[in-house]
KETI-8609 format. One line per 5 residues: number of its first residue (from 1); for each residue x, y, z of C-alpha. Coordinates in Angstrom, 3 decimals, always signed. Example, Ala and Ser with C-alpha at 12.3 -4.5 7.8 and 13.67 -1.06 7.14 Angstrom:
BEGIN
1> +12.300/-4.500/+7.800; +13.670/-1.060/+7.140 $
//
This chain:
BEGIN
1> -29.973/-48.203/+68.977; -27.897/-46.047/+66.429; -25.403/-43.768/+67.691; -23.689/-41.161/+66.154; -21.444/-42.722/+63.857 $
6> -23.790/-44.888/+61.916; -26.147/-41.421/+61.744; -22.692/-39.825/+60.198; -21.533/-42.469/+57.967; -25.336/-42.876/+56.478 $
11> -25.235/-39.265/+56.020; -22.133/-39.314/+54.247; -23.504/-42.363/+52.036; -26.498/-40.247/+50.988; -24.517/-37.729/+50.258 $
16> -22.348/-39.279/+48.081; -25.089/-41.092/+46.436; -26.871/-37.629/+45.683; -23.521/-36.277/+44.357; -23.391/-39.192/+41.821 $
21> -26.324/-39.253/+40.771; -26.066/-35.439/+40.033; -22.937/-35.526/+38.672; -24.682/-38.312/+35.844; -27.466/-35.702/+35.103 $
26> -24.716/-32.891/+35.103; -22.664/-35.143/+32.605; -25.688/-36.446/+30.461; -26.450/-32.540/+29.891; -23.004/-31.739/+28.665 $
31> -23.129/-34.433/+26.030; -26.523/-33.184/+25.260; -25.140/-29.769/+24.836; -21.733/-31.279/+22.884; -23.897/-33.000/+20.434 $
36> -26.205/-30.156/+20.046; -22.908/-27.775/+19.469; -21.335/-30.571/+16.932; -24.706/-30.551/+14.769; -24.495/-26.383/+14.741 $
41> -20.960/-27.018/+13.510; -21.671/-29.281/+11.105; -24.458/-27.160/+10.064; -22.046/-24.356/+9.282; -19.263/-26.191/+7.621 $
46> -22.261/-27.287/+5.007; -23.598/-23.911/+4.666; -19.662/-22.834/+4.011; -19.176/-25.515/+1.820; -22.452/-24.885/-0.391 $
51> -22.170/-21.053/-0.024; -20.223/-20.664/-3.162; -22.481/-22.420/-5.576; -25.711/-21.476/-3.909; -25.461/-17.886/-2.520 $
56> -26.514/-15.524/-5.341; -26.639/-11.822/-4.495; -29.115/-9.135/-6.424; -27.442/-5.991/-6.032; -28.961/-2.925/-7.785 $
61> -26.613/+0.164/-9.108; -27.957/+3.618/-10.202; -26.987/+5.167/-13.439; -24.697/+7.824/-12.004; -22.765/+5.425/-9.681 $
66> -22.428/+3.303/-12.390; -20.513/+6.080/-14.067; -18.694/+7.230/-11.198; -17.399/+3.343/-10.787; -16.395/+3.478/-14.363 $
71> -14.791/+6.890/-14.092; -12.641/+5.733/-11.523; -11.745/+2.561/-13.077; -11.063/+4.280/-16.186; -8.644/+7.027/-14.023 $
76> -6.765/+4.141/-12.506; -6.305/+2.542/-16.241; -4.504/+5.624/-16.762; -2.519/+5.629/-13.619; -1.834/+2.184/-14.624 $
81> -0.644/+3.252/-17.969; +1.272/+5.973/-17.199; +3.144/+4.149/-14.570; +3.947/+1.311/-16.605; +5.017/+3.755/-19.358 $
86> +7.576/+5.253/-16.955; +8.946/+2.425/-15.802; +9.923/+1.041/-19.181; +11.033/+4.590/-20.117; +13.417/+4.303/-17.114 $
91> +14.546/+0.965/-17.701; +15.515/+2.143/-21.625; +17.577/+4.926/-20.314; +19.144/+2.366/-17.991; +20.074/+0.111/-21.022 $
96> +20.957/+3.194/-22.468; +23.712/+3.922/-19.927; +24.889/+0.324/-19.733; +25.575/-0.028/-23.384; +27.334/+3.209/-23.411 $
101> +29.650/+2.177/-20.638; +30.283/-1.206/-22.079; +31.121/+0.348/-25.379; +33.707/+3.150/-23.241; +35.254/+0.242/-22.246 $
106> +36.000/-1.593/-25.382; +36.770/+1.751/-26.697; +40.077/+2.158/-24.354; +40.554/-1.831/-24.727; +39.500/-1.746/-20.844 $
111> +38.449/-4.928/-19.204; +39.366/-8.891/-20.412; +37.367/-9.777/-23.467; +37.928/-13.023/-25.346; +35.724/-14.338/-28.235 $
116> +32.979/-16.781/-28.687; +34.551/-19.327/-30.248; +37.537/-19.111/-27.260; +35.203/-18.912/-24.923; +32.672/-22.316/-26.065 $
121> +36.239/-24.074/-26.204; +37.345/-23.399/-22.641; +33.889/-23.249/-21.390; +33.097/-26.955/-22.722; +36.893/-28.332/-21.264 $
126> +35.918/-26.645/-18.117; +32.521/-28.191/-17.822; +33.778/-32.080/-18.719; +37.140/-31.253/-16.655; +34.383/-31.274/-13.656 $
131> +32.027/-33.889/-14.389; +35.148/-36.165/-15.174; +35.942/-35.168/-11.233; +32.660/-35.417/-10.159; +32.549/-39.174/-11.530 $
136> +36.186/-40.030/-10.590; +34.530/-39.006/-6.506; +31.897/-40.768/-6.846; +33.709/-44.587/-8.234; +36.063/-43.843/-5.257 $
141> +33.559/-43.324/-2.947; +31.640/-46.576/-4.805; +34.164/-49.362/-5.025; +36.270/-47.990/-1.474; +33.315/-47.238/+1.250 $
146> +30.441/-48.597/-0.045; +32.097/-52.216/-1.323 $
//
């Protein structure tokens, strides 16, 4: 005779059989759907990739918008213009200014001014003064640390 446990742990087998076996359909369906979504993904990154080169649009303009667009481009032109025009009045009165302060100041002998010639001279000691101490650092560092 069975009794109530072998009933129970049948039960339980079956069930757990039944849950596999659905669980293998459930997962066979979501790599059906996964490839399916890849391919629509792939699909699109081709389309994207050969939109450029083969998307050509036909677009048909009337006579009077294509004068309106023109009148507005040609307006902006002239915004364009006129701003640019300002701005380089502006920075002329600017240069303006500056040269008339600079001469003020060599007017009342204002300021420390030296002359070119001085001025390649002490520029050219100062620049092998410090590559003669950058080089003097760097045999130190050389033939002391590294050796």
């Amino acid at each position: 005779m069975i009794n109530d446990e072998e009933i129970h742990t049948e039960s339980r087998w079956r069930k757990e059989r039944l849950a596999r076996r659905e669980e293998g359909v459930l997962g066979a369906a979501v790599n059906t759907i996964s490839k399916k979504v890849d391919s629509i993904n792939e699909r699109i990154d081709q389309v994207m990739e050969d939109a450029p080169t083969k998307l050509k649009v036909t677009v048909n303009v009337s006579e009077a918008d294509w004068q309106k667009m023109q009148e507005l481009h040609n307006q902006w032109m002239e915004q364009e213009k006129q701003m640019l025009a300002d701005q380089y009045k502006q920075q002329e009165e600017s240069w303006q200014k500056h040269s008339q302060r600079l001469t003020d100041i060599v007017k009342n002998n204002e300021g420390v001014w030296i002359s070119t010639k001085l001025f390649y001279v002490v520029g050219s000691l100062s620049l092998l003064s410090i590559i003669t101490i950058v080089m003097e650092i760097a045999f130190y560092v050389y033939f002391h640390w590294i050796q």
